[in-house]
N, CA, C and O atoms as CSV, one atom per row, in Angstrom:
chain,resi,resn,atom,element,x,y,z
A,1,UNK,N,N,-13.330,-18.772,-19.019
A,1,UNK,CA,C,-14.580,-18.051,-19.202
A,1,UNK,C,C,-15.492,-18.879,-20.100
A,1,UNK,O,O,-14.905,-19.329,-21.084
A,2,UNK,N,N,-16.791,-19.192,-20.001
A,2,UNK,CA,C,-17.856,-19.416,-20.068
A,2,UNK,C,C,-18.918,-19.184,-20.925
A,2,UNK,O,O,-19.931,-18.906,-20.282
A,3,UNK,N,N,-19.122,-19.190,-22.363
A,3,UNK,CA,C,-19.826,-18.767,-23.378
A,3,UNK,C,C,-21.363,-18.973,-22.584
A,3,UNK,O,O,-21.486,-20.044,-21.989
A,4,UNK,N,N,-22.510,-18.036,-22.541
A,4,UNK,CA,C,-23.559,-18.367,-21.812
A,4,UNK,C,C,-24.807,-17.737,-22.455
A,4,UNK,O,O,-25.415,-16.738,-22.070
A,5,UNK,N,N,-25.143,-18.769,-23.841
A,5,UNK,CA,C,-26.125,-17.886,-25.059
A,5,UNK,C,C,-27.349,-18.399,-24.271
A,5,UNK,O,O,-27.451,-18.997,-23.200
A,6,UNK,N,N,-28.260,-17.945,-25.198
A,6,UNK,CA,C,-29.549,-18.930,-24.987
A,6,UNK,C,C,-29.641,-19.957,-25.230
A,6,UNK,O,O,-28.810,-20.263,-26.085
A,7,UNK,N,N,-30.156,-20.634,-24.977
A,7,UNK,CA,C,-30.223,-22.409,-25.259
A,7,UNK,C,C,-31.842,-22.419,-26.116
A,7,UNK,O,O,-32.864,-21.765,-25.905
A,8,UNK,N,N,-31.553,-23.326,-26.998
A,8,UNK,CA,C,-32.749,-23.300,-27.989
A,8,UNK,C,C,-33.677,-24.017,-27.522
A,8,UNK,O,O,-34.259,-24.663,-28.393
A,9,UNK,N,N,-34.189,-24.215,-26.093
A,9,UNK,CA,C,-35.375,-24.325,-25.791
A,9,UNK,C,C,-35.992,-23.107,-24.922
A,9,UNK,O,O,-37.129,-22.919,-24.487
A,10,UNK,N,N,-35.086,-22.534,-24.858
A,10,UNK,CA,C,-35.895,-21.269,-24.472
A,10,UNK,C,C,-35.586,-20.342,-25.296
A,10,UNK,O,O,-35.376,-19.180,-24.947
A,11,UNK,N,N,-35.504,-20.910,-26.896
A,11,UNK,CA,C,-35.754,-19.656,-28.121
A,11,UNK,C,C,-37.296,-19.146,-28.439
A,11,UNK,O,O,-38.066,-20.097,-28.301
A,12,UNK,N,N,-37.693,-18.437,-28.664
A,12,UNK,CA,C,-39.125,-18.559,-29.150
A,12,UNK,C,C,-39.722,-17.472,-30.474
A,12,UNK,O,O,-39.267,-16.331,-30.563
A,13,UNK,N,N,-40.440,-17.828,-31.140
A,13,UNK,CA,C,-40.824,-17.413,-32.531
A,13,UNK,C,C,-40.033,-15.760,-32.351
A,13,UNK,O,O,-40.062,-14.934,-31.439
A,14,UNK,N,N,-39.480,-15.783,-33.449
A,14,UNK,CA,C,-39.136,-14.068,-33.847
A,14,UNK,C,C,-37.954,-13.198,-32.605
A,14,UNK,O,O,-37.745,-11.990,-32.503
A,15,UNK,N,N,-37.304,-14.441,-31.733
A,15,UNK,CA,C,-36.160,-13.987,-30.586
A,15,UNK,C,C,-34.976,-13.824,-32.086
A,15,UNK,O,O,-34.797,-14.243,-33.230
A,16,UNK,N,N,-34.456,-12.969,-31.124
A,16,UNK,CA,C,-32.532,-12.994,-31.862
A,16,UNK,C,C,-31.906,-13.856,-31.571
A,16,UNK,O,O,-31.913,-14.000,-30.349
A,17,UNK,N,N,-31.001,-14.948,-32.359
A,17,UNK,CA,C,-30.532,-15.911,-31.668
A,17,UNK,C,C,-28.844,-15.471,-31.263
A,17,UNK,O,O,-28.115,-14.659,-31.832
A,18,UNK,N,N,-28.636,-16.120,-30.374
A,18,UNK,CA,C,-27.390,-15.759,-29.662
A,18,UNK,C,C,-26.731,-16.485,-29.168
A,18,UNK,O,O,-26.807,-16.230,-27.967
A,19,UNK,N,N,-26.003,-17.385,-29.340
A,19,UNK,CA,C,-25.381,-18.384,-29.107
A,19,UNK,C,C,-24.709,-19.084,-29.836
A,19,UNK,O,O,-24.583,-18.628,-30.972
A,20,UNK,N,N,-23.911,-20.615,-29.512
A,20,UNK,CA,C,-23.404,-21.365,-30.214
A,20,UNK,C,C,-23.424,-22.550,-30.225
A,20,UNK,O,O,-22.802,-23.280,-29.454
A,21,UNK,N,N,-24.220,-22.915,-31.198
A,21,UNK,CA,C,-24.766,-24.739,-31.835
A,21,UNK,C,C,-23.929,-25.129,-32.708
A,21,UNK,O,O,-23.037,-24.565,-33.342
A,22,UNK,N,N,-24.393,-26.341,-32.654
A,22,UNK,CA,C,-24.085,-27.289,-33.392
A,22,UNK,C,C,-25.083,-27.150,-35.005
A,22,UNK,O,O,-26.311,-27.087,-35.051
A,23,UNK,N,N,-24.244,-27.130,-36.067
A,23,UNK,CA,C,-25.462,-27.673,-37.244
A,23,UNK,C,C,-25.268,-28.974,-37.222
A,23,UNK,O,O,-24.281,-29.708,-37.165
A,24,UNK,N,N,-26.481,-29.121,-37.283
A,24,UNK,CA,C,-27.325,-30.790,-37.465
A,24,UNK,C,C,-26.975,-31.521,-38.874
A,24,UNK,O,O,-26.335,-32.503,-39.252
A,25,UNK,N,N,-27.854,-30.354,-39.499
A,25,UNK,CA,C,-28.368,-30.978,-40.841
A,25,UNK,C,C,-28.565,-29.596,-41.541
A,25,UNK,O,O,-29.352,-28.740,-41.138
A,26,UNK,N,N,-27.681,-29.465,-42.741
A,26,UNK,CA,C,-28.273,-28.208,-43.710
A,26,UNK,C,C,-28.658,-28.976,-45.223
A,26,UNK,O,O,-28.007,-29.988,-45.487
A,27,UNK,N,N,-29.456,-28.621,-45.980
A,27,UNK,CA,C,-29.795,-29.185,-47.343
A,27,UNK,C,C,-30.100,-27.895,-48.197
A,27,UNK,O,O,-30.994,-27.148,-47.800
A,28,UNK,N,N,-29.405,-27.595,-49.349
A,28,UNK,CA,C,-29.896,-26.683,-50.616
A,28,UNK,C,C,-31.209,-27.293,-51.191
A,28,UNK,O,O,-31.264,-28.324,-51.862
A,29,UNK,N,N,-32.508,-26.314,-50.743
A,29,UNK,CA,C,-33.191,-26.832,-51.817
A,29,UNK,C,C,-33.983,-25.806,-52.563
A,29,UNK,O,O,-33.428,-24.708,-52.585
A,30,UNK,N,N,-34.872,-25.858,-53.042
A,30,UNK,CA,C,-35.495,-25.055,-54.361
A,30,UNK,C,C,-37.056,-24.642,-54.091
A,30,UNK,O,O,-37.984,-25.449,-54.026
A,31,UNK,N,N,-37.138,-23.497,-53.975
A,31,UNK,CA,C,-38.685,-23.015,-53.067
A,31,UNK,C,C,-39.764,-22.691,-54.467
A,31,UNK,O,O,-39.374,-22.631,-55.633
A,32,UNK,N,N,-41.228,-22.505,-53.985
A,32,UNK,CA,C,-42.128,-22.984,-55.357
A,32,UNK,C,C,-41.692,-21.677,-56.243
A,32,UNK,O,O,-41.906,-21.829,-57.446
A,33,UNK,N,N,-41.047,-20.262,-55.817
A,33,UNK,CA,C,-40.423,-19.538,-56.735
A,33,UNK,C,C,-38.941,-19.760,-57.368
A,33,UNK,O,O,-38.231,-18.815,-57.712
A,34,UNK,N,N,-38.656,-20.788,-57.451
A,34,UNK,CA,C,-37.690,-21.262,-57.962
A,34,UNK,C,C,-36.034,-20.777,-57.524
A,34,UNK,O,O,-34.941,-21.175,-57.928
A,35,UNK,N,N,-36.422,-19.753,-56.531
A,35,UNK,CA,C,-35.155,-19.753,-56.184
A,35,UNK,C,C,-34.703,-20.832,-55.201
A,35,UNK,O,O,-35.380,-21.770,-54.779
A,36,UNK,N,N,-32.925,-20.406,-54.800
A,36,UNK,CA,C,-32.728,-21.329,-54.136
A,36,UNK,C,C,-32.575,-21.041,-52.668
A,36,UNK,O,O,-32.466,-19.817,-52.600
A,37,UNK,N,N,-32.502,-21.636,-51.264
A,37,UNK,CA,C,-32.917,-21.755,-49.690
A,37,UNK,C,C,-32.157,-22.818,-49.187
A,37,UNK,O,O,-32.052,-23.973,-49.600
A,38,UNK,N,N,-31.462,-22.052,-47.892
A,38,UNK,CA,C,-30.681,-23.511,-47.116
A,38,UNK,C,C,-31.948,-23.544,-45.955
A,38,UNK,O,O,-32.628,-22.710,-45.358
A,39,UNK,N,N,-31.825,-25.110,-46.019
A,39,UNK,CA,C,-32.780,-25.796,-44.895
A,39,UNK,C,C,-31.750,-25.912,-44.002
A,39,UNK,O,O,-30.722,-26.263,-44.580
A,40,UNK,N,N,-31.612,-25.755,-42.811
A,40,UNK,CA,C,-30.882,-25.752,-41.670
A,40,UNK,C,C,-31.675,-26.304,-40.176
A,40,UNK,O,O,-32.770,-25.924,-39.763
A,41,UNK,N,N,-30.713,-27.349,-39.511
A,41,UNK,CA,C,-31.117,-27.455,-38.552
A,41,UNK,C,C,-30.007,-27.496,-37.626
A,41,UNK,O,O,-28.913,-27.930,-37.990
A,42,UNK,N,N,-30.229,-27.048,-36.378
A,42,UNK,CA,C,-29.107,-26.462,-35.286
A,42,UNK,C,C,-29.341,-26.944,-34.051
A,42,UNK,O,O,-30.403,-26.424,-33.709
A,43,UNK,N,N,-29.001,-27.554,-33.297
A,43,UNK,CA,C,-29.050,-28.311,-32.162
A,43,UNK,C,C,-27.580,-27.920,-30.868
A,43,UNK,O,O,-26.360,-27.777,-30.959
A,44,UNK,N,N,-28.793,-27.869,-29.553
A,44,UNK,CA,C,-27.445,-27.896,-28.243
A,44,UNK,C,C,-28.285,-28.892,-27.359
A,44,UNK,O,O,-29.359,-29.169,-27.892
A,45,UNK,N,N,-28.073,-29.492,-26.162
A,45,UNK,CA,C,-28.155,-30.137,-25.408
A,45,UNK,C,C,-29.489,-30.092,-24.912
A,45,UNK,O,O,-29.815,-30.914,-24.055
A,46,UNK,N,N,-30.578,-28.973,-25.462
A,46,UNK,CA,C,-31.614,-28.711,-24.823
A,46,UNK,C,C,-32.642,-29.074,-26.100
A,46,UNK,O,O,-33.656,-29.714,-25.820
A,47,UNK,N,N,-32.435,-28.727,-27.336
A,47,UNK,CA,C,-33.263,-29.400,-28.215
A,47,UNK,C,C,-32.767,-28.936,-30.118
A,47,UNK,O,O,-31.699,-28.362,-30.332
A,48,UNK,N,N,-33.676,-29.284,-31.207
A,48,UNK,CA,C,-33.042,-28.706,-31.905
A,48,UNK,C,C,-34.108,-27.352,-32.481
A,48,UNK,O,O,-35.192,-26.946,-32.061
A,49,UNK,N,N,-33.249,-26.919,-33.597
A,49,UNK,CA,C,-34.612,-25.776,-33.956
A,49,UNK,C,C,-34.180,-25.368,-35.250
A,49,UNK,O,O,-33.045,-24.912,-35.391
A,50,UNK,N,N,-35.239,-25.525,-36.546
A,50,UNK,CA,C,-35.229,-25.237,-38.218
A,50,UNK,C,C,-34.719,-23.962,-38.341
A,50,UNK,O,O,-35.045,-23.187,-37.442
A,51,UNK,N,N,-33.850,-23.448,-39.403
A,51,UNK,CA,C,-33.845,-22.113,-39.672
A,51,UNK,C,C,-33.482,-22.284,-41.283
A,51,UNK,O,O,-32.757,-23.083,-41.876
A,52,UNK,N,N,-34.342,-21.135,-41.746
A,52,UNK,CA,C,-33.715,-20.738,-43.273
A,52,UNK,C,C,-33.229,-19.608,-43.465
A,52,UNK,O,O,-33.475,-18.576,-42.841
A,53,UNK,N,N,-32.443,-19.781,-44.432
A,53,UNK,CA,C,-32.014,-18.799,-45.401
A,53,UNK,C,C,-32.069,-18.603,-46.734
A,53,UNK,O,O,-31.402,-19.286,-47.510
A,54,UNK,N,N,-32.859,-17.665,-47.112
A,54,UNK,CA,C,-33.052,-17.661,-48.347
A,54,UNK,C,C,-32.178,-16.810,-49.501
A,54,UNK,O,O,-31.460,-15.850,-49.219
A,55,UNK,N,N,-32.336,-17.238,-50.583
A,55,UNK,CA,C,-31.620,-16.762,-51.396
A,55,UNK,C,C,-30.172,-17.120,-51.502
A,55,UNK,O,O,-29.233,-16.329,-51.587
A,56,UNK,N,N,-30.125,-18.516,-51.485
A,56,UNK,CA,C,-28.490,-18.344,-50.627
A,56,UNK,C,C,-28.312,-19.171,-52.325
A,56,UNK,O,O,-28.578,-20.359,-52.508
A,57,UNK,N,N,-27.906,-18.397,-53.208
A,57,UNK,CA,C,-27.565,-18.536,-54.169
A,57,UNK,C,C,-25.584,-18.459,-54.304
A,57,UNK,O,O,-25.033,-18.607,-55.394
């Protein structure tokens, strides 16, 4: 059986994501309110696409 999410080129602003990527690239960094935010990037065969999370203290 066949995992069959969306593919992140046919994600688009404000969809639910549903599927399973690859992380790219994540970095902790520090937003102008001083808390702290993972920079995340997530990639499948179709393209990649940014996501945060904030507060990830």
């Amino acid at each position: 059986m066949k995992f069959e999410g969306i593919k992140i080129s046919d994600l688009r602003s404000g969809d639910t994501i549903n599927g399973i990527y690859i992380l790219k690239n994540v970095e902790l960094k520090v937003a102008v309110n001083k808390k702290t935010y993972l920079d995340i990037i997530f990639c499948d065969n179709t393209g990649d696409i940014s996501a945060k999370l904030w507060d990830a203290d």
